[in-house]
N, C-alpha and C positions, 0 to 999 in steps of 0.2 A: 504493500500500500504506500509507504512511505518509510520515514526514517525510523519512525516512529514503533516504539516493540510493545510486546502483546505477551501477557500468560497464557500457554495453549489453555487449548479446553473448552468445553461442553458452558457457555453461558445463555440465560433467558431473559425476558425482556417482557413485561405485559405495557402496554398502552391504551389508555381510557381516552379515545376520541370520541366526537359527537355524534357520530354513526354508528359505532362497534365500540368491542373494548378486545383487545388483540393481544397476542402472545407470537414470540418469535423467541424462537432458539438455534445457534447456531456454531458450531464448533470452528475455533478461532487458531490458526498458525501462530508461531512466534512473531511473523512479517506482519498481521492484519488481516493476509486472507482469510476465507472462511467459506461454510459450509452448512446453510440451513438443512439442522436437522428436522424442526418442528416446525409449522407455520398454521394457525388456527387463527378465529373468530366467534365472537358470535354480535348478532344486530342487538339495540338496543333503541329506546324513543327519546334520547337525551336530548337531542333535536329538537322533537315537539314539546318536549317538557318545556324547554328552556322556552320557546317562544310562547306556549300556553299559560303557563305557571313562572315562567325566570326562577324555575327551581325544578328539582329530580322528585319523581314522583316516588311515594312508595313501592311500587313493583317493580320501579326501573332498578333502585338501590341492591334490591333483592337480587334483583339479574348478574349487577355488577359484585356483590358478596359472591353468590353461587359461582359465577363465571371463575373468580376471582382465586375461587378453592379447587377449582378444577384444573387450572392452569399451575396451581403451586404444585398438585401430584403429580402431572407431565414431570414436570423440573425433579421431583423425585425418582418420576421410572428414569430419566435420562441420565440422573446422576451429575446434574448440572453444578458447578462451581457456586454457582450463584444466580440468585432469580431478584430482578427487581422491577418496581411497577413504578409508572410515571402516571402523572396527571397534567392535562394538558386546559386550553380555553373550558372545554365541557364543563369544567368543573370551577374553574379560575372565575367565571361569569354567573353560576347557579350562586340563590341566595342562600341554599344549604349544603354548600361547597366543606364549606368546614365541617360540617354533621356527620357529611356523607366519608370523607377523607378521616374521621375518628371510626364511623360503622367498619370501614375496612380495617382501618390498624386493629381494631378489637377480635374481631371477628375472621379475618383473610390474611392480610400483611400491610405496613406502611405502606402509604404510594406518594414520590415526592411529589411537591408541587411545583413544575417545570414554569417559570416565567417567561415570558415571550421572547427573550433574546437565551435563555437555555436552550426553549427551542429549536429557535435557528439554530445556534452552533450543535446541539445535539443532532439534529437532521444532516445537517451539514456532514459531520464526523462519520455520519451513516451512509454517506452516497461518496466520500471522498476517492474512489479508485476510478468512478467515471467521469470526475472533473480535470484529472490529468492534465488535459489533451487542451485545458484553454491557454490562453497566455491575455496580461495585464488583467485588470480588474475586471468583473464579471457580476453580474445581477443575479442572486440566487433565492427562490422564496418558498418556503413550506405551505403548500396550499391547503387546508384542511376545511372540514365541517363546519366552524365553529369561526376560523379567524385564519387570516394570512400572515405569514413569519417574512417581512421582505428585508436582504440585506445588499451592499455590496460588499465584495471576498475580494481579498487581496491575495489572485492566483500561486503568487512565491509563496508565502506560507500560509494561506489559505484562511488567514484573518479576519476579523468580520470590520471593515470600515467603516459603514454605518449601518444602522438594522433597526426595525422597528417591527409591533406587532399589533397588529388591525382586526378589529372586528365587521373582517370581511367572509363571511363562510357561505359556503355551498347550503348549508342548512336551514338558516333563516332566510335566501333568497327563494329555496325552494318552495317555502310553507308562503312567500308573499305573491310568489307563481299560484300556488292551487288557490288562492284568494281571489286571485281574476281570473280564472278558468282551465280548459283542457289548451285549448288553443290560443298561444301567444302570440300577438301581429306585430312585425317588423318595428310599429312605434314603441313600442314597451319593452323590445328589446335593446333597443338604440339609446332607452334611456336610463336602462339597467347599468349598460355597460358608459355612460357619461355619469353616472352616480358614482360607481365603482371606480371609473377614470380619476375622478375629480380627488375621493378618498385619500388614493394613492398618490397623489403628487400633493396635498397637503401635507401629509408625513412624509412626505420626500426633503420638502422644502428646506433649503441649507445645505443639502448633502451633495459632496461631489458630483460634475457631471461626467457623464464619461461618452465616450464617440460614439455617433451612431452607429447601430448596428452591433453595436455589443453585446455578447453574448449573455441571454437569459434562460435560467437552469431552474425548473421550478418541481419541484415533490409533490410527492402525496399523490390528490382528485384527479389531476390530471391522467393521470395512469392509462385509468380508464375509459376516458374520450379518448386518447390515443388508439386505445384498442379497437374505440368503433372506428375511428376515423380509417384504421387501414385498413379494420374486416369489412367495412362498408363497400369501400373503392375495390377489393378483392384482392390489397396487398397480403405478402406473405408477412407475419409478423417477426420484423428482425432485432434482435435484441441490439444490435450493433448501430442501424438506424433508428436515434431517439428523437431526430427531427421532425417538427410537424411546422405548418406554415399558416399564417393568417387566412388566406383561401380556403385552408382546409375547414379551419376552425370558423369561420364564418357560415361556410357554409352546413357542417353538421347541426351550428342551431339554429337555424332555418329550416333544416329538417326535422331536427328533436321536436321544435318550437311547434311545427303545422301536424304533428301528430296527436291523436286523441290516447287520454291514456291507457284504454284496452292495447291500443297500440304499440305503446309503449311495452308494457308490460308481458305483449307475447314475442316482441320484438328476440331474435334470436343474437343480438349482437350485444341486449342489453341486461346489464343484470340486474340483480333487486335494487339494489344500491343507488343505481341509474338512472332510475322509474324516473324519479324527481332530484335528482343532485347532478345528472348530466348534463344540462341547459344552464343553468349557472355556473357550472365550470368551465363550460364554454364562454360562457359572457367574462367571467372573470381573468381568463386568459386573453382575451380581448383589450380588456383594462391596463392588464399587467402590459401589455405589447406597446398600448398607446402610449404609459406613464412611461417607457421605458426604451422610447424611439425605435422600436425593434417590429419585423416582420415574421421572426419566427420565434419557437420555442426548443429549447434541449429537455425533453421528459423523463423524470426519475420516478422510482417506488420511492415511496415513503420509507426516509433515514431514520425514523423516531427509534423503533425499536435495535436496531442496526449499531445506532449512535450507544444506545444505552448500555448496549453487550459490551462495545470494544470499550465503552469505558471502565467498565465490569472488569472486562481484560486489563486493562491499566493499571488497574484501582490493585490486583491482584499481585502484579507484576512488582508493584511497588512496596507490596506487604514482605515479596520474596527477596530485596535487596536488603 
């Protein structure tokens, strides 16, 4: 990966995002590389809670306990080093954020509470073997359910220059979509994405510029527009090509957009997940491209869990010097 050294071994990772709450385990080199041995989920309504309630319902909590015990025995049969749980916006923004972060230490295990620029550099730390390949400064941002992690990385040591964390998520635009209907027309998206525009270059504001055309790296949501966008067109999915282009991306939500949601929903390119968080992540990559003079995008998996392992690995490494 880098210079950077790693205690081998079997490490795990849970993450409490606004869509799921997820567990990744992966067996780590001395160099960084690695080896997901585990990779699960399960869905949860943190999403509607938050915008119904601006708080975790009691069944959701329940989910996140249960889930929570279930992912600690994986880390047992795997014989993992070590298992640790993050908390992300989901929880950062619910007004029983705190309650819910004591039901777990009680009850499952501590889960930290990740601040917006942990975040980013923890996402960051999680995708670092595919950012090699840039040179000078670069725009990289965590896209998630809940809120956007936007920074610029100083490519030589992969520094965050400047970073901030917005609450810009897939999740809340989605419940303000099924507010106006099945079928979204061209004005509503146009003003989606000038809302979102606007967001982001407030929080910009001050912070270095850098050349057009500079390279922007964004995690998480995107993953998965990715994947429609090349199974749509009838590309092969290449893990090596993570490029996707404003064309593309405009035009998949103007498709997502004029479809009704039976549509959606039998759609074979699209998954649950999708149904309603696909069209705002379209829109929000639109935003991020304006704010950010740029035409395309470079598409990562989410580093959250990734990020947490190697530093697990670190954390380990240093216990053994």
């Amino acid at each position: 990966m880098s210079n950077l050294k790693f205690a081998p071994g079997v490490y795990q990772a849970i993450d409490c995002g606004t869509a799921s709450i997820r567990t990744l385990a992966i067996e780590v080199t001395e160099n960084g590389d690695y080896t997901t041995v585990h990779n699960s989920s399960v869905e949860h309504d943190i999403g509607r809670n938050l915008t119904e309630l601006q708080a975790l319902a009691p069944e959701t909590i329940e989910t996140l306990i249960t889930s929570t015990q279930q992912f600690m025995g994986i880390a047992k049969e795997l014989g993992a080093k070590s298992i640790v749980a993050a908390a992300t916006e989901s929880l950062r923004s619910a007004a029983n954020g705190a309650e819910v972060l004591e039901r777990l230490a009680a009850e499952a295990m501590p889960f930290q509470m990740l601040s917006g620029l942990d975040e980013l550099q923890t996402s960051l730390m999680g995708v670092l073997p595919h950012l090699r390949q840039f040179k000078g400064p670069f725009y990289f941002a965590d896209s998630g359910g809940g809120s956007t992690e936007l920074g610029i990385v100083n490519a030589d040591d992969f520094s965050v220059v400047a970073g901030d964390s917005l609450q810009i998520g897939v999740a809340p635009w989605s419940h303000r979509f099924e507010a106006i209907g099945e079928i979204i027309d061209v004005e509503h998206l146009d003003d989606a994405v000038d809302e979102m525009t606007a967001q982001f270059a407030e929080a910009m504001d001050g912070w270095p510029t850098l050349e057009e055309g500079a390279t922007l790296a964004v995690a998480g949501a995107p993953m998965n527009l990715f994947r429609y966008v090349r199974e749509i067109v009838g590309s092969t999915y290449d893990i090596e090509d993570r490029t996707m282009h404003r064309a593309e991306v405009e035009k998949a939500a103007q498709e997502i957009a004029a479809m009704r949601l039976a549509a959606r929903e039998a759609h074979p390119y699209i998954d649950s997940k999708g149904v309603g968080f696909l069209l705002p992540c379209a829109l929000k990559i639109l935003a991020l491209m304006n704010v950010t003079n740029t035409d395309k995008i470079y598409v990562l998996h989410s580093g959250i869990c990734v990020g947490l392992c190697l530093q697990s690995a670190k954390i380990e490494l240093n216990k053994a010097v």
